[in-house]
Structures are given as C-alpha cells and as structure tokens.
N, C-alpha and C positions, 0 to 999 in steps of 0.2 A: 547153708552152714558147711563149712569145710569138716572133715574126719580129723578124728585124734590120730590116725594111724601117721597125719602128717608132724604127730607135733615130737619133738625131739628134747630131750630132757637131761641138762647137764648142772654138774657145781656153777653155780656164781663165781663172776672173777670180779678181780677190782675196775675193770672197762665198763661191768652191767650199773655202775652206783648208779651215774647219773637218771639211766632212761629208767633203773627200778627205782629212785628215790620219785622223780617225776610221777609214774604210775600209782607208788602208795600215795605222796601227795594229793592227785585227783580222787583217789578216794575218798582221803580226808574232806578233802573241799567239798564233797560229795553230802557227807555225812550220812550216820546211817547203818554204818555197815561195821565201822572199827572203834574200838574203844580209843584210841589215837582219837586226837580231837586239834589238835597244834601240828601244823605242817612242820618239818624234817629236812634241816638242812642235809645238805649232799654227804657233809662229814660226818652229820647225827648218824644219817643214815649208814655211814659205813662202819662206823661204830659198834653199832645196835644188830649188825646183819653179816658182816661181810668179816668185820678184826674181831669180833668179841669171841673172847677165851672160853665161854661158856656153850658157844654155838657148835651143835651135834650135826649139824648139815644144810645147809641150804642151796634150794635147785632152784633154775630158772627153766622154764617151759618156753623153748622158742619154734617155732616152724622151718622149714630145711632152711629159706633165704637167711635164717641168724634175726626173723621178726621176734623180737620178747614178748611172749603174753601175758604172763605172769613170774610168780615165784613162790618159795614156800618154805618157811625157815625153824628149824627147831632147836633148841636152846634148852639147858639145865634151867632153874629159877627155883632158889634158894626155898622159896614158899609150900615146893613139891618134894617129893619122898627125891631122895638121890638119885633112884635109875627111874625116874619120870622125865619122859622130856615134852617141853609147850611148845602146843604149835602154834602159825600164824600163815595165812593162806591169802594170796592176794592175786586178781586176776584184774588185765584190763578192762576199763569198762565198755560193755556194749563188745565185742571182741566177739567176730563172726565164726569160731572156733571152737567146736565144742569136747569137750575131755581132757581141759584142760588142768582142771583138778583133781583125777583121778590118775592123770600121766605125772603129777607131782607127787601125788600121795607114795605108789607104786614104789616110785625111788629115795621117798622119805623113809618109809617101812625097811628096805632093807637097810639102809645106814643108818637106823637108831637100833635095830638088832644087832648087825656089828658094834655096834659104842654101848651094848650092856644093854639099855632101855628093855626094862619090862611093860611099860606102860605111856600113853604120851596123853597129855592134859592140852585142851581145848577150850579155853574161855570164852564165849560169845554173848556177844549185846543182846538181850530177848528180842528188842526190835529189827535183829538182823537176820530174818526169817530165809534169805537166802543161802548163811551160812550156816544156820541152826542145820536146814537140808542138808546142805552137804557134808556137814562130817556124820548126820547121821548116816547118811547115804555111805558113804566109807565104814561104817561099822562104831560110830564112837553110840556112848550111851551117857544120857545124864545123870549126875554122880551128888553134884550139889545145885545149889542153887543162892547167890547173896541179893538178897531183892532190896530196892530202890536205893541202887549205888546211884549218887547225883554226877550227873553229865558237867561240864565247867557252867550250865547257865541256871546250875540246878534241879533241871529237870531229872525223875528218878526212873533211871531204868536200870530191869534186872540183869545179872549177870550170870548165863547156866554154865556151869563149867560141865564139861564131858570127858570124857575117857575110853582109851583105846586102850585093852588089856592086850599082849601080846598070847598065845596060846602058846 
C-alpha cells in the first residue's frame, strides 16, 4: 500500500467530470455501496457535483502524477437545517492507496466552516458497512435512522443518517 502522505488534495475542475463521473459510475455498477442506483451521464454528473449552486465544496484526491483516486462533495439539501451541509465520499475501487478519505475529509472540514456549516449530514445504505466505518471513523455519529427504504428492485434497506457537529 502506498502512504497518504503521497496523496494531494485540491477543488474539482471541469477536466475531473469525465474520469470522476466514470469512477462513481463503477461504483454504481458495483452496487452496494451508494444509494445512486442509475448510472450518470457525464453532464448529470457535472450538474450534481461540479455547476450546482448549492455545492459548499468539492475535493478530488489525486497522487503527485495528477492519478484521481477519489473525491468528496458537499452540498446544502433543502431537507437539512440551512448550515447543514450533505456529504458524499467516493473512492476508486480496489485503489492501492490508503488515507484517501481522510486526506478528503481534512479539506472538506475546513471549507464547510468557512461557508457557515455548523454541522454536515451523512446518509448511508445499512448494507454499505464500509462507509457506515468510515464516517464513523471521521467522528460522525448516528442521529437517525429510515428503515426499509426500497432499493429500484424493491429490495428494503435501511438508510442511517449521521452527523458531524462542528465544535
């Protein structure tokens, strides 16, 4: 496994759509892991991540060569108090790299305390035990819970939502 100390952490520009719409994409096909469930055209995606008026910052995590491993985006959502912001955390799969989500988080934290955030909300699938870890592992805590939200094939899985208070 390579160090995080290699991994380098800057804004998203409109160059990253393609190879980060590709990356969420294999996720989705993946399944598993994101409440997404329909793959994301190039424009969906730059919609949702990259132009949306709502979005409080989004980072990509690449390694010195400018390799993308991930990314991690936070967004206002009408459904949460006003200085709440949602996150969404996505990392290539299998990616021999490790601290990748904590060298995103890092730079998340301070550009939602600049933009006011007192707090940032964390939806995850029950079944996605690897990110249920890792925002625990970042400090979030779970706040609620909506159980047997139906997946598109009907299948019911729950949805914990957690929360990062700012101190």
């Amino acid at each position: 496994m390579e160090q995080s100390s290699q991994i380098v952490v800057r804004p998203a520009r409109p160059d990253d759509a393609a190879f980060l719409c590709a990356l969420l994409n294999q996720i989705i096909q993946r399944g598993g892991t994101t409440a997404y469930q329909e793959i994301l055209s190039q424009d969906q995606f730059a919609q949702n991540y990259l132009e949306n008026p709502r979005t409080v910052s989004c980072f990509v995590a690449c390694i010195e060569d400018e390799t993308r491993l991930g990314f991690q985006h936070v967004d206002t959502n009408s459904k949460l108090h006003d200085d709440w912001g949602d996150i969404a955390t996505f990392a290539k799969i299998n990616s021999p790299v490790r601290g990748i989500g904590t060298a995103l988080f890092d730079a998340t934290l301070v550009a939602a305390r600049e933009a006011g955030l007192v707090a940032i909300n964390a939806t995850i699938r029950a079944d996605n035990t690897s990110g249920l870890g890792y925002y625990s592992k970042m400090g979030f805590v779970t706040y609620a819970v909506a159980e047997a939200v139906p997946l598109m094939d009907g299948t019911p899985v729950d949805r914990i939502s957690k929360k990062y208070l700012f101190e």
